[in-house]
C-alpha positions in Angstrom: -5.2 1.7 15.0 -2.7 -0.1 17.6 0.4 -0.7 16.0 2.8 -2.1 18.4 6.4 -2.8 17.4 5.7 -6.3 17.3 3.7 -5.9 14.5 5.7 -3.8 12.8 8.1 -6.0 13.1 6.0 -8.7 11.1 5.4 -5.5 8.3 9.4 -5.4 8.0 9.4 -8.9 7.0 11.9 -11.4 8.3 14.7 -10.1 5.4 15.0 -7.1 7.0 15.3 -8.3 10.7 18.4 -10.7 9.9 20.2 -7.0 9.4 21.2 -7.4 5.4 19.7 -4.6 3.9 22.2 -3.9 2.1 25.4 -5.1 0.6 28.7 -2.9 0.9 29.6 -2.3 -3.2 32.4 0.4 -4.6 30.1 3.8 -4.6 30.8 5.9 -8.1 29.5 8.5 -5.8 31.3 10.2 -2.7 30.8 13.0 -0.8 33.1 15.8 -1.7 32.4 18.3 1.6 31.2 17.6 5.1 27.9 16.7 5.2 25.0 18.5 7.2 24.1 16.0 9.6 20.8 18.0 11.0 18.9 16.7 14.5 15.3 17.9 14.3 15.8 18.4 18.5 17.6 20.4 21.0 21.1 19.7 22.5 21.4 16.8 25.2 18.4 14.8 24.5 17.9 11.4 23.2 18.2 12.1 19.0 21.2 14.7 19.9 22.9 11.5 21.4 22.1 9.5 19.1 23.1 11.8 16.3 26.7 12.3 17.7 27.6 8.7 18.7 26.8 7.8 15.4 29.4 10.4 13.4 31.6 9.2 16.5 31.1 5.7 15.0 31.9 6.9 11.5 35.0 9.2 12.3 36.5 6.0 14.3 36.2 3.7 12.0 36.8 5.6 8.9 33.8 5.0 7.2 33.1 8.1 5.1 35.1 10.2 3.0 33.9 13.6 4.3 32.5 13.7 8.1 28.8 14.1 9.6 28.6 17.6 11.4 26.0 17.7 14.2 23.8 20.6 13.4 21.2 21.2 16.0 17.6 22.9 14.4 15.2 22.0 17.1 12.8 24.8 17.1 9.1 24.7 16.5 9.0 21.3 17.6 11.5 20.0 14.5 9.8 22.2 12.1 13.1 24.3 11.6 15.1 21.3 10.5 12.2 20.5 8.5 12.3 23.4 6.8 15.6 23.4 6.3 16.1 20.0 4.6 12.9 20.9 1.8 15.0 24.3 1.3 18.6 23.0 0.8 20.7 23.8 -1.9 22.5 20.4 -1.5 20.2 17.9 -1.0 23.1 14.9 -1.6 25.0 16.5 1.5 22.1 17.1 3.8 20.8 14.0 6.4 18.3 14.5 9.0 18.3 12.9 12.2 14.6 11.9 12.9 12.1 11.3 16.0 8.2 11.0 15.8 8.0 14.9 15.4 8.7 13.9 11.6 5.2 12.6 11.3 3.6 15.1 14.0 5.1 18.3 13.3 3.7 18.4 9.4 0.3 17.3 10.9 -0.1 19.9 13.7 1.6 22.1 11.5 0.2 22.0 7.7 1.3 26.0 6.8 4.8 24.6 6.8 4.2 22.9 3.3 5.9 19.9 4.1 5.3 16.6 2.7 7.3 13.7 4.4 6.6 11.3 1.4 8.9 13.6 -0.6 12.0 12.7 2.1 14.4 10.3 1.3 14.3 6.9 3.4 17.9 6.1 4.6 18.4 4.2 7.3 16.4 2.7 10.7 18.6 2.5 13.4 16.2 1.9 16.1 12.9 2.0 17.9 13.3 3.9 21.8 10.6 3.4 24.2 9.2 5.5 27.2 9.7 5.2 30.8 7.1 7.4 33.3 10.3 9.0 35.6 9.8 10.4 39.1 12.4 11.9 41.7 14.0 9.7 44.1 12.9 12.5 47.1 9.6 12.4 45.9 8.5 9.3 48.5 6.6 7.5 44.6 7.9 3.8 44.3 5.3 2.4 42.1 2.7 3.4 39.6 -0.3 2.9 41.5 1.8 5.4 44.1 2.2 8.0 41.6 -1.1 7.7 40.1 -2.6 8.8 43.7 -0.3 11.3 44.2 -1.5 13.0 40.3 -5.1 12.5 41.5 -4.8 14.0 45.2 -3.2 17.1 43.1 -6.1 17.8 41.2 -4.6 18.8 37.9 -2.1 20.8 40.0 0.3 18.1 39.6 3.5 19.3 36.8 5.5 17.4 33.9 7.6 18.2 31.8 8.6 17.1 27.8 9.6 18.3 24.8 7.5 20.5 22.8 3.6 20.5 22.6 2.0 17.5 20.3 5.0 16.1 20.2 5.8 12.9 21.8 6.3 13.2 25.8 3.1 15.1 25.4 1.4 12.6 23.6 1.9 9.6 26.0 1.5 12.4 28.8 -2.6 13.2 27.3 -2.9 9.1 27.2 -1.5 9.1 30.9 -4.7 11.2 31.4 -7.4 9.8 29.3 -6.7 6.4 30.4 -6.6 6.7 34.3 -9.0 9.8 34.4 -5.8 12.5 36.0 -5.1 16.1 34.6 -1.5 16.9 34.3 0.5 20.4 34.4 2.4 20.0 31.3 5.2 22.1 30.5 7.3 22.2 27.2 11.0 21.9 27.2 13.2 22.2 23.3 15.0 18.8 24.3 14.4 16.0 26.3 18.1 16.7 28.1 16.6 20.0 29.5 13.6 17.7 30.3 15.7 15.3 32.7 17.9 18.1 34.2 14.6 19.6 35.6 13.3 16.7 37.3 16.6 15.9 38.4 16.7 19.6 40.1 12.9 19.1 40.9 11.6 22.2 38.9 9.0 19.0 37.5 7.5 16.3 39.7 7.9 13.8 36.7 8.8 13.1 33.2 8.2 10.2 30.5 11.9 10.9 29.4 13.6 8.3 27.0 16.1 5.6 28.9 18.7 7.3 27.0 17.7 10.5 28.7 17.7 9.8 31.7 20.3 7.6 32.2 22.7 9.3 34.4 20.4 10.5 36.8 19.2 7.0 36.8 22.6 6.1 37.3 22.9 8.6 40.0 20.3 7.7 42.0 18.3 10.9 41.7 15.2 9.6 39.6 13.3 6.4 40.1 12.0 4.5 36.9 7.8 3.9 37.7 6.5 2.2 34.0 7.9 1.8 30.7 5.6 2.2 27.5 6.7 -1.0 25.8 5.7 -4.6 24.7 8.3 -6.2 27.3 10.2 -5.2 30.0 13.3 -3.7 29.3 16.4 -5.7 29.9 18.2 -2.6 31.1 15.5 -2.2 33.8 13.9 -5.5 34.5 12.1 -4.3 37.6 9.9 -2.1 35.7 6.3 -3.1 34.5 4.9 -2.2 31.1 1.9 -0.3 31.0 0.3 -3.7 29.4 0.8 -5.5 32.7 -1.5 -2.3 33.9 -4.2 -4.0 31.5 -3.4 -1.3 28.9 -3.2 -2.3 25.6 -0.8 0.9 24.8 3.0 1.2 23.2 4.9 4.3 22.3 8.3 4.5 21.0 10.1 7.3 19.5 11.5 6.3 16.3 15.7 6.7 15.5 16.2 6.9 11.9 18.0 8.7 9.3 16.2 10.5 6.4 17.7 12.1 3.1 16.7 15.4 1.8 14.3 15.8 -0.9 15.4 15.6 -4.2 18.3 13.5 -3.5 19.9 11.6 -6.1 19.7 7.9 -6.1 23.5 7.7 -6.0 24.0 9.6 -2.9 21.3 7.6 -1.3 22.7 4.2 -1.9 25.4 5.8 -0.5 23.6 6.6 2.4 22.1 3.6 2.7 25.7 1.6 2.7 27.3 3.7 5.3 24.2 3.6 8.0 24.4 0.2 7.4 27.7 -0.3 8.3 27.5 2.1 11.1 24.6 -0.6 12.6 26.0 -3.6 12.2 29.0 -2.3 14.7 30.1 -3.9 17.8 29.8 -0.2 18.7 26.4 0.6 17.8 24.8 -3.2 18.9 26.3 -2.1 22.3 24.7 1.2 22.6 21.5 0.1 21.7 22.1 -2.3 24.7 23.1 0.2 27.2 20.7 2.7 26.0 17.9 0.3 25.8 16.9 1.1 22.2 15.6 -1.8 20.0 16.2 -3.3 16.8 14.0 -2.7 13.7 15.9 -2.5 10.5 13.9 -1.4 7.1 14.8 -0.9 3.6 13.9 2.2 1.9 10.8 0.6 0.9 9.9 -0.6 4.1 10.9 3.0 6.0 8.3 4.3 3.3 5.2 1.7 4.6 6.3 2.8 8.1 5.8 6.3 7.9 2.5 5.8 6.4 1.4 3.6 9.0 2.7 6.4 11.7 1.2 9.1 9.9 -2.0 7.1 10.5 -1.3 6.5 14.0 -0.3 9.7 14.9 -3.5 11.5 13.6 -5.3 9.6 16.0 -3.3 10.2 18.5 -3.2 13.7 18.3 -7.1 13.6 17.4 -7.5 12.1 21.2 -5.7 14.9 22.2 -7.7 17.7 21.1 -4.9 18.8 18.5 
C-alpha cells in the first residue's frame, strides 16, 4: 500500500483542508492545573521543537487557562510516553505529542499492551518530510555521488537516526532495498543528537527532518542530497525528490497531538478548540514555512481513518524490513 500525502489529502476531504475544523465556542470545561504536555522523543529533535513552539504559541497569546509543560519520555523508541498516557491518573490533563513511532512502536512492540485506537484524536498540525543529509567536507554533492560512495564502502558506510524500527531507520532499510547498498545504522534517542553527530562527523549521513537540521544547514556544515516527498520543498528548491529518481516512495513523519485514553468528551473539544486556534496562527503558518512542514488538517474522525491507514502502511514497511 502507497499512500502518499496527496492522497491522504483527498481521504481528509476538502472540509478539512479549508482549516475549519472547528468553531471556537464558551468551553463548560477548563483545565484547572498545568497540563502534561508529553513528546514521545528526546530533547532537541523535530517533535521536541515542535512541542515547545507550540506551548510558546499558547503562553503568547493567552490561549489556555493553565499552561502546556514539555515533558520529555523518549525511551524505548516512544514506548515510555506510551506507557505513560494509558497509565495516567488524569487523562483530561495529559496530551501527547506524536511522530510515526505512535503507529510503530505498538507494532514492533506488542508486550507493551497498547492499543492506539483507544487514544484520543486531537489535533493534526502537520505532515514533515525527510531529507537524505551528508557533511559539507564529505566531497558528496548529489545523490548519484553518495550512492557510489555507500556502494564503494561495502556496508562499511555509517548513519545515524533515531531509534531502531522507527522512522530514520525505516527510510534508511528502503535506501537499501531499492538501490541494492548496506548501511551502518546507528540509533540515536532524538533526531537533535542525530544532526549534531553528522555535524561533528561521528556519522557520514543522516535522513534528519528539515527541522532538524536546519541550523547546520544554515551553517554550512551539511549539504541537503534528496528529500522523501511528493514535491520539492520550497525551503530547498534545489533538491530532487526521490520520485524524480523513478521511485515511487514518500515518507513523512506525522505532527499531531493525541489525548489520553479515557478522556472525557469535554476536555477533548477543548482540546480540539485550542490546537485549532494555535494552527490557524500567523505564528504557527510561519513555522510550518520556515521549517518546511506541510499542511494536513483532520477532524477527530478523520485522525482516526489516518491512523488506520498508517497502521497498515507501517506493517509493511517494517515487514520489508525484517521487523
Amino acid at each position: 500500500m502507497r499512500i502518499n500525502r496527496r492522497i491522504l489529502m483527498t481521504m481528509a476531504g476538502a472540509a478539512a483542508l479549508t482549516s475549519t475544523l472547528f468553531t471556537g465556542v464558551a468551553h463548560a470545561w477548563e483545565p484547572t492545573k498545568p497540563i502534561d504536555f508529553v513528546i514521545m522523543a528526546g530533547a532537541g529533535g523535530g517533535a521536541d521543537q515542535i512541542a515547545r513552539f507550540i506551548q510558546s504559541v499558547a503562553e503568547k497569546k493567552d490561549l489556555t487557562v493553565r499552561p502546556l509543560v514539555p515533558n520529555n519520555k523518549g525511551g524505548g523508541s516512544g514506548a515510555e510516553a506510551l506507557i505513560a498516557l494509558k497509565g495516567t491518573s488524569d487523562p483530561d490533563h495529559t496530551l501527547l505529542v506524536t511522530l510515526n513511532s505512535f503507529f510503530t512502536t505498538p507494532l514492533r512492540q506488542e508486550n507493551l499492551g497498547v492499543d492506539i485506537e483507544t487514544f484520543t484524536p486531537i489535533a493534526m498540525m502537520g505532515v514533515d518530510p525527510f531529507v537524505l543529509w551528508v557533511h559539507k567536507d564529505s566531497g558528496i554533492t548529489t545523490f548519484e555521488d553518495w550512492l557510489a560512495k555507500v556502494k564503494s564502502e561495502d556496508g562499511q558506510y555509517v548513519m545515524g537516526g533515531t531509534g531502531k524500527g522507527q522512522e530514520d531507520s525505516i527510510v534508511i532499510a528502503w535506501l537499501e532495498k531499492n538501490f541494492d547498498v548496506k548501511i551502518k545504522y546507528i540509533p540515536y534517542k532524538g533526531g537533535g543528537e542525530v544532526a549534531k553527530e553528522l555535524a561533528g562527523q561521528q556519522i557520514s549521513a543522516s535522513v534528519n527532518n528539515p527541522a532538524e537540521a536546519r541550523g547546520f544547514f544554515q551553517s554550512g556544515d551539511v549539504v541537503p542530497l534528496v528529500a522523501f516527498s511528493d514535491e520539492r520543498l520550497p525551503a530547498l528548491p534545489d533538491v530532487p525528490t526521490v520520485k524524480e529518481l523513478d521511485k515511487d516512495f514518500s515518507y513523512y513523519n506525522q505532527r499531531a497531538v493525541v489525548g489520553a485514553p479515557g478522556m472525557s468528551d469535554e476536555a477533548a473539544e477543548y482540546y480540539r478548540d485550542l490546537f485549532q486556534k494555535i494552527y490557524d496562527s500567523e505564528e504557527w503558518q510561519e513555522y510550518m514555512k520556515s521549517e518546511s512542514l506541510e499542511g494536513l488538517p483532520m477532524n477527530a474522525e478523520e485522525q482516526k481513518k489516518y491512523w488506520t491507514t498508517q497502521v497498515d502502511r507501517h506493517k509493511e514497511l517494517l515487514a520489508e524490513m525484517g521487523e
